[in-house]
C-alpha positions in Angstrom: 0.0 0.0 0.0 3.2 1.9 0.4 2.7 5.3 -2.2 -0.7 4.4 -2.7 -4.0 6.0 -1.7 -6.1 3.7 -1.7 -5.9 -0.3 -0.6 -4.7 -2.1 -3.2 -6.7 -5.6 -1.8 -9.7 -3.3 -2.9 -8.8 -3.7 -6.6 -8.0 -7.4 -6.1 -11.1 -8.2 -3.9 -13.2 -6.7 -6.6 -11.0 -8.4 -9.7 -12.0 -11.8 -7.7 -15.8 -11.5 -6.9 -16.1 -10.3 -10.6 -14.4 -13.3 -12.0 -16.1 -16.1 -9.4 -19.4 -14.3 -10.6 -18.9 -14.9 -13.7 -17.7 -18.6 -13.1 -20.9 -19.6 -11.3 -23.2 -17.3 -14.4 -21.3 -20.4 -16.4 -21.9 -23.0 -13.9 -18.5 -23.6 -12.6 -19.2 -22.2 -9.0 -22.2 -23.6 -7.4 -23.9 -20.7 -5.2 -22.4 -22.1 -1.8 -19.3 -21.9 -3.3 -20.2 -18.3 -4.6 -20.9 -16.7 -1.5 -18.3 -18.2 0.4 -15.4 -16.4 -2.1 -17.5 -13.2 -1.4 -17.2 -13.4 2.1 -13.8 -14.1 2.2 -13.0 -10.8 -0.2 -15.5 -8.1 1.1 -15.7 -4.9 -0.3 -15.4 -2.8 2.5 -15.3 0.7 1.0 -17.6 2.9 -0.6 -18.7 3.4 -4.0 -21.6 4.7 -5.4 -23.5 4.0 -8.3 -22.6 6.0 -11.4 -26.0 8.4 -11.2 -24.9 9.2 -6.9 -21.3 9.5 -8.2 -22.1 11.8 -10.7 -24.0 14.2 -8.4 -21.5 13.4 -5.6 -19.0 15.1 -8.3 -20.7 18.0 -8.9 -21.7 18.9 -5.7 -18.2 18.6 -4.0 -16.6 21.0 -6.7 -19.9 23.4 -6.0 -18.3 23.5 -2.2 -14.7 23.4 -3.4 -15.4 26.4 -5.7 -17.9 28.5 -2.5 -15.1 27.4 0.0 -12.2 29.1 -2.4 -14.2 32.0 -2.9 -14.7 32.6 0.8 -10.8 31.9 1.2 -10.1 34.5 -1.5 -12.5 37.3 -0.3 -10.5 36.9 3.6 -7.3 37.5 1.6 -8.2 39.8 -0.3 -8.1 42.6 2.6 -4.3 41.9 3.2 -2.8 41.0 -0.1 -3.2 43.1 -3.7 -4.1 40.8 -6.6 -0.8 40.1 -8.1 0.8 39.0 -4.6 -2.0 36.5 -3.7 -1.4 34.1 -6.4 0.9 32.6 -5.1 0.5 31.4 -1.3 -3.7 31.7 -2.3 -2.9 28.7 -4.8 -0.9 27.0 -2.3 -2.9 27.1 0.4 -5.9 26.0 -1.5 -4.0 22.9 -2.8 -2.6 22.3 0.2 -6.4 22.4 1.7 -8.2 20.3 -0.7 -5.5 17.8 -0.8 -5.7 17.8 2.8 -9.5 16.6 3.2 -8.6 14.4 -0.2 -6.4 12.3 2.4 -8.4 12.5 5.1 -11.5 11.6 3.2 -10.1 8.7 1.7 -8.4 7.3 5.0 -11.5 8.0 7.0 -14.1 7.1 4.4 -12.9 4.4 3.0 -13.8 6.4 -0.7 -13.0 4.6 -3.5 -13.2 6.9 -6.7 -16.7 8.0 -5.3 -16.8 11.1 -6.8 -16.2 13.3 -4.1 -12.5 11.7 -4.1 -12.5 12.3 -7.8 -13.1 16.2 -7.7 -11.2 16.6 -4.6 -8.3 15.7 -6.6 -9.0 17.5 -9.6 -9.4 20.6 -7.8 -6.0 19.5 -6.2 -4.2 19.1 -9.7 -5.8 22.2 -11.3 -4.1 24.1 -8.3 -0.7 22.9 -8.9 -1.1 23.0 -12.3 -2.0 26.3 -12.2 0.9 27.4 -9.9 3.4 26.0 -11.6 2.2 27.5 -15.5 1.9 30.7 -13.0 5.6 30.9 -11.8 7.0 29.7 -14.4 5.5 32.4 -16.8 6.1 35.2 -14.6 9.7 34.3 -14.3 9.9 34.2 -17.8 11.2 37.1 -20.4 8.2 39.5 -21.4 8.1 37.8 -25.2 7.3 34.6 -23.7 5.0 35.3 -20.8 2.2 36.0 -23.3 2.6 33.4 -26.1 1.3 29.5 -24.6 2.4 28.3 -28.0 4.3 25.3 -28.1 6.8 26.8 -29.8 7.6 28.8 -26.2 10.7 26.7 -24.2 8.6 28.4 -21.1 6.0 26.0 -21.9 8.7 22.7 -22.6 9.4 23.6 -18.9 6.2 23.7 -17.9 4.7 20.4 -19.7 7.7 18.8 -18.2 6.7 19.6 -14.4 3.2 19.4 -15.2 3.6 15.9 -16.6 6.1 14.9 -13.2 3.1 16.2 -11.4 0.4 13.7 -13.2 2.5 11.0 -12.9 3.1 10.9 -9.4 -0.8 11.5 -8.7 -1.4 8.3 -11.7 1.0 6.6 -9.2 -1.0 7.3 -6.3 -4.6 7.6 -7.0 -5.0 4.7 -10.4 -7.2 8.1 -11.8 -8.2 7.6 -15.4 -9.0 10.9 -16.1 -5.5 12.1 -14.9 -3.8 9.1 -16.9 -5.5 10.6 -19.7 -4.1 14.3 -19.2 -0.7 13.0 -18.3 -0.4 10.6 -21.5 -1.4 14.1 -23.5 1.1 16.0 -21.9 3.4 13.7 -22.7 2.8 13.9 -26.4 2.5 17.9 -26.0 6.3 17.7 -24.7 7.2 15.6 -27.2 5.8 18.2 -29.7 7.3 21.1 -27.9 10.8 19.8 -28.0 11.6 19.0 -31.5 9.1 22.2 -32.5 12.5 24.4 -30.4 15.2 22.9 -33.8 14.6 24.3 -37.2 13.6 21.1 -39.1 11.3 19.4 -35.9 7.8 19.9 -37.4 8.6 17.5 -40.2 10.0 15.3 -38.0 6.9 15.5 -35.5 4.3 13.0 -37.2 7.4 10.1 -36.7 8.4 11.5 -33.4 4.6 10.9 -32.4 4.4 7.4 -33.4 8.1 6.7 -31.9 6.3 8.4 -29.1 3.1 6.3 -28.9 5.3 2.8 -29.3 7.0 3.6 -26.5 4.5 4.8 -24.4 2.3 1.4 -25.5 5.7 -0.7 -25.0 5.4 1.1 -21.1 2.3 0.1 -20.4 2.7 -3.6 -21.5 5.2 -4.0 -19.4 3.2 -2.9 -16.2 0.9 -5.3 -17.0 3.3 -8.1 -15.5 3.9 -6.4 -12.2 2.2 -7.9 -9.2 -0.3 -4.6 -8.4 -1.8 -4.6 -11.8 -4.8 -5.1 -10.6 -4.5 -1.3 -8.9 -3.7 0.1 -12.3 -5.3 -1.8 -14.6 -7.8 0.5 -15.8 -5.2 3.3 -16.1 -3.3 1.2 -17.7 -6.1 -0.2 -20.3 -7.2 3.5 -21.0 -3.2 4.4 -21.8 -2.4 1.6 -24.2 -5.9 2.4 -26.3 -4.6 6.3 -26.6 -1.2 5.0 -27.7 -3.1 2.9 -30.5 -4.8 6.2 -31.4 -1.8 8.3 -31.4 0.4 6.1 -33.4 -2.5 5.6 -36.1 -3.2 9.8 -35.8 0.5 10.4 -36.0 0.6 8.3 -39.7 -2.9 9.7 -40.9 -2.6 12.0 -43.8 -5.2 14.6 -42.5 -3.8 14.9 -38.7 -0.5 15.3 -40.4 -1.5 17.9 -43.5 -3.9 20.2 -41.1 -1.4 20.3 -38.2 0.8 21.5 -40.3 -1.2 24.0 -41.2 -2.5 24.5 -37.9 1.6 25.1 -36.9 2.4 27.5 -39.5 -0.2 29.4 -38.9 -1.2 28.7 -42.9 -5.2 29.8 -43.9 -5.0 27.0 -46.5 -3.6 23.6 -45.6 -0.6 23.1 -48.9 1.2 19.6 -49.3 3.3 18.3 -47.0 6.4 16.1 -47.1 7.0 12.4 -47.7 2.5 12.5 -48.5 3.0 8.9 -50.1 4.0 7.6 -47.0 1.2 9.3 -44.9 -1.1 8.0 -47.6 0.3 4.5 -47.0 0.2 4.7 -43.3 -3.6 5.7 -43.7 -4.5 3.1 -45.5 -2.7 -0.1 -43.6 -3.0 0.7 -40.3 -6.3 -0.2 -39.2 -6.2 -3.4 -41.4 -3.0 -4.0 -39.5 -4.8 -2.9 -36.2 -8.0 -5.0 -36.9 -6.1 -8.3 -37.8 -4.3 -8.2 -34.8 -7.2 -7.9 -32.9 -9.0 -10.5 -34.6 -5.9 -13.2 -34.3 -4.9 -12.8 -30.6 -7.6 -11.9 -29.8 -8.0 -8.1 -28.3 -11.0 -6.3 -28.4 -8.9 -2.9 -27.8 -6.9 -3.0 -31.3 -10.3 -4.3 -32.8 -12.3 -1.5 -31.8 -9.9 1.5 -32.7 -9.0 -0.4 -35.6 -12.8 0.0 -36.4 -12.3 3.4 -35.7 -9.1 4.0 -37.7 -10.6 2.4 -40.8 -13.8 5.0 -40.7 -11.5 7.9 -40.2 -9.1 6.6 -42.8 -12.4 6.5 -45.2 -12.8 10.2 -44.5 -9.6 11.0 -45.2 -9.2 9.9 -48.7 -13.0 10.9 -49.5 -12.1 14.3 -48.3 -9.2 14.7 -50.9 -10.5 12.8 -53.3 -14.4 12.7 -53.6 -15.6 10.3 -55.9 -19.1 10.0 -55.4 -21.8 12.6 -53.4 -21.9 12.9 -49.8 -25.2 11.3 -49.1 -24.9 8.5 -51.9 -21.5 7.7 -50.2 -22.9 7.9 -46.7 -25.7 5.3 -47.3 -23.9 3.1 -49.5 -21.0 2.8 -46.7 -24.0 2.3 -44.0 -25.5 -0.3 -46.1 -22.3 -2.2 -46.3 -21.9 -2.0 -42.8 -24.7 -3.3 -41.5 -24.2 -6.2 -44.1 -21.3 -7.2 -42.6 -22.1 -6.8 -39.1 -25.2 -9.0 -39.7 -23.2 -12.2 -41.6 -20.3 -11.7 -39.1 -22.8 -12.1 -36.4 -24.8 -14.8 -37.5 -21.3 -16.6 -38.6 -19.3 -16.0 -35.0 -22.6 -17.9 -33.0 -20.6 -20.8 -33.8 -17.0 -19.9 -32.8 -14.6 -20.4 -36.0 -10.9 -19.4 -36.1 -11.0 -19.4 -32.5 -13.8 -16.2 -32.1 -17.0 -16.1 -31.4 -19.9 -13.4 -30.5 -20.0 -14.8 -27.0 -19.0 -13.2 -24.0 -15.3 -13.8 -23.5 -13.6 -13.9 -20.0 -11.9 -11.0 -18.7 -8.0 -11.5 -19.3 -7.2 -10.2 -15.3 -8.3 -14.0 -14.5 -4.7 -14.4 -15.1 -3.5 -12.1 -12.7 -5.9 -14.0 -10.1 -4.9 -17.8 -9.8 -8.6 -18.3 -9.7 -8.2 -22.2 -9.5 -6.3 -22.3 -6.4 -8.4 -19.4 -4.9 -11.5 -22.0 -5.7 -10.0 -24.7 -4.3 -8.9 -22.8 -1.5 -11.8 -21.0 -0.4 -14.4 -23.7 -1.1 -12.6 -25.8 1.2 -13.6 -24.1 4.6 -17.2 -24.4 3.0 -19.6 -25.7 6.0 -21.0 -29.1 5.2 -24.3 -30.9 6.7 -22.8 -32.9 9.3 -23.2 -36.9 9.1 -25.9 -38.6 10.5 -24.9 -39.9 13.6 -26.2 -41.1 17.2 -29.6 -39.1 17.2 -30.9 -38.8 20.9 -34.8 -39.6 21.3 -37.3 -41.6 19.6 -37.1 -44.4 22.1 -39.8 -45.8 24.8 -39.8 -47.5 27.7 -42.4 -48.6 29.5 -39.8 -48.7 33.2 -36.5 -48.2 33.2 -35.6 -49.6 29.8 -36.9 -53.4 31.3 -38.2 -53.8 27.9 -34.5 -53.0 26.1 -35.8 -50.5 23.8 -34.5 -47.2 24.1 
């Protein structure tokens, strides 16, 4: 549990009960067997359903946002504006990341909601206060310009992304994974954009990038707390399939360009074959992957990929009308999602429509757990010596008790 907010026998508890749930929907558990695995992994913290969570959410930023305000109007009478920046950003960090602690400690919260804002509000702080001094420390031509051509801004992706990797580390926060895997492409982008020849090199650098961030993230799937991360971890290596594929597609790469030299019409760019190639193959490449080992994450961007690679080409090179096109592609679609159905209710080439396992069940040893667990199971005793049902008509002279 050691650098970690919340108990890590949480995730595992709740990996287990999921995948003996699912066993006994199959038939494998009987319902004895069932209940006793949930007793022996309780989920002793509290999480509401999404709707409560939701509301939970809002309502704790509402608070956050009235307790800040009343924090900045009792400042306000011994600090001008430009001086309370500063220790007003630290001390509402420090506040709200005081009651996230406590609350999670005390509570038992497990990304309730209220946890969930509480350490947004705590990020958006320290985000804010390190963009803040960093900027005003900087030369005049650079305080105004957030482009990523500033080397202000490298600086302050860089501690920004430190920052949402430690709290990733800690909290298991999807939402924050998600920032701090963008910030770690907006580096990326900000450091070759400082040398002359960097935004032609920026589509490869991107994909580079993405492999290694993917290449990362399969490797954390072997360590022992998995479980913790997992959905992190999930969410991270289906944005690194998404970057690599954006980094190759012909349209991200023509309009960013334009989009980074400031150009009102998007002109050729360099090496278009290539992009034109890499639009094309990657989400076949992403979808028979998918299909052969199997993963329903490269299947479903590849899905993804392949629609957005059909834009692409029909927006540089219409061939037929927009609403022909558009119902003709429709029609096709649902053609092929109604024969691949109807041919995967019998599994061939190892798929099938069916609902597959989760691949944590690895992670679990569910067998052993099983066998372990179901063995304390309480039995119906034997039938034994059973007191009563005897007569005797003075003092047992009849011998039959």
């Amino acid at each position: 549990m050691k650098g970690k907010a919340y108990n890590p026998t949480w995730a595992h508890h709740e990996a287990i009960r999921q995948a003996a749930t699912r066993w006994q929907r199959r038939g494998l558990l009987s319902a004895l067997q069932l209940a006793a695995i949930h007793a022996a992994h309780p989920l002793d913290y509290y999480r509401p359903n999404i709707f409560l969570r939701i509301t939970l959410f809002v309502f704790t930023l509402i608070g956050a946002m009235a307790g800040g305000g009343m924090l900045l109007l009792m400042l306000s009478g011994f600090l001008d504006d430009s001086d309370a920046v500063i220790p007003f950003s630290i001390l509402g960090a420090g506040a709200t990341l005081f009651v996230l602690e406590a609350a999670i400690s005390g509570s038992r919260l497990y990304h309730s909601g209220i946890d969930n804002a509480l350490l947004y509000i705590t990020l958006s702080w320290l985000a804010f206060l390190i963009t803040y001094t960093i900027l005003e420390a900087a030369p005049v031509q650079y305080q105004q310009s957030p482009s990523l051509f500033n080397p202000y801004i490298t600086v302050t992706l860089l501690l920004v992304l430190a920052l949402l990797l430690a709290a990733t580390i800690r909290y298991a926060d999807r939402l924050v994974a998600t920032v701090a895997y963008l910030a770690y492409l907006l580096l990326v982008a900000s450091v070759l954009l400082q040398v002359p020849a960097g935004s032609v090199a920026l589509p490869f650098a991107l994909m580079l990038a993405s492999v290694a961030a993917y290449g990362g993230a399969k490797k954390l799937t072997l360590r022992s707390d998995y479980l913790y991360y997992k959905p992190c971890i999930q969410l991270v290596q289906a944005l690194c399939l998404v970057s690599f594929y954006m980094g190759g597609n012909y349209y991200a790469v023509r309009e960013g360009n334009a989009l980074l030299s400031d150009a009102v019409v998007a002109g050729q760019v360099p090496f278009a074959w290539l992009f034109y190639f890499f639009t094309a193959t990657l989400p076949v490449i992403y979808i028979v992957v998918g299909l052969r080992r199997p993963n329903r994450i490269w299947l479903l961007i590849g899905l993804l990929a392949l629609g957005f690679s059909v834009f692409t080409f029909r927006y540089y090179h219409s061939v037929l009308p927009p609403e022909l096109a558009a119902t003709l592609a429709g029609a096709a679609l649902v053609a092929a999602m109604i024969w691949v159905t109807r041919y995967l209710r019998v599994p061939h080439h190892g798929l099938t429509t069916a609902a597959d396992d989760d691949d944590a069940t690895r992670n679990l040893n569910l067998e052993s757990l099983i066998v372990a667990e179901t063995a304390t199971v309480p039995q119906p005793a034997a039938a034994g010596f059973e007191f009563g049902g005897g007569s005797s008509g003075g003092g047992g002279a009849d011998g039959n008790y």
